[in-house]
C-alpha positions in Angstrom: 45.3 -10.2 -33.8 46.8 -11.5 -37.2 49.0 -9.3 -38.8 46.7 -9.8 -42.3 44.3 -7.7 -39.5 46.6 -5.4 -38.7 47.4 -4.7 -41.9 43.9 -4.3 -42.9 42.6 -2.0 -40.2 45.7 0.3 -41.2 45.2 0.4 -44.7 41.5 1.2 -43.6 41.9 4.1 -41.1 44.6 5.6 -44.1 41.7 6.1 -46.2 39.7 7.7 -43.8 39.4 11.8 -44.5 39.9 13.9 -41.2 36.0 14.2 -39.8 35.5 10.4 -40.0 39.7 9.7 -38.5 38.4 12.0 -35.7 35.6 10.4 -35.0 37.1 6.8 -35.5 40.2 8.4 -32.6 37.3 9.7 -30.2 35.1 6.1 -30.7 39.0 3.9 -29.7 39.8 6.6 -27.0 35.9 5.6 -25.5 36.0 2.5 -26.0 39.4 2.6 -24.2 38.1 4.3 -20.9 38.5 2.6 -17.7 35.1 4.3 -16.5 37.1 5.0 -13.3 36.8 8.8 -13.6 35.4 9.9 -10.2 32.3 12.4 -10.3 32.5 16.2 -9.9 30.7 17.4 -6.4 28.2 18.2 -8.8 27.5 15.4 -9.8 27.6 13.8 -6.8 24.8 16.6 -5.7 22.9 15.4 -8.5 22.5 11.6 -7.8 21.9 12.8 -3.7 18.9 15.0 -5.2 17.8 12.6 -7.4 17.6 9.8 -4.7 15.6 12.6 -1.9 13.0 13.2 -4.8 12.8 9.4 -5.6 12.3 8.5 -1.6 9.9 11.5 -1.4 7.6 9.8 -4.7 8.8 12.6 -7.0 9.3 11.0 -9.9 7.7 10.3 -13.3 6.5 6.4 -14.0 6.7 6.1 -17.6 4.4 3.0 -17.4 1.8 5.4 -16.3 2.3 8.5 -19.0 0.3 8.9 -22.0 1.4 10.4 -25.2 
């Protein structure tokens, strides 16, 4: 990155008020993520349930649903 870039983002996140810094912080700090976070046992119980009911046929085709 250029430092005319830099320079620009910076003067651009000082103008931000505090909601839309925050939100700006939490977007980086995602976008930052490794997605390496292992899942919770619950989570993990979840996915196992999910794919029994999917085996089983217990599960909504969207293709087929009417609104």
């Amino acid at each position: 990155m250029n430092e005319s870039m830099r320079e620009n983002l910076i003067r651009t996140i000082q103008k931000l008020d505090d909601e839309n810094l925050l939100a700006v912080s939490q977007y980086i700090d995602f976008l930052c993520d490794s997605g390496e976070e292992a899942p919770s046992d619950e989570d993990v119980q979840a996915i196992l349930k999910g794919r029994q009911e999917f085996d089983l046929g217990e599960y909504t085709s969207w293709e087929k649903t009417s609104f």
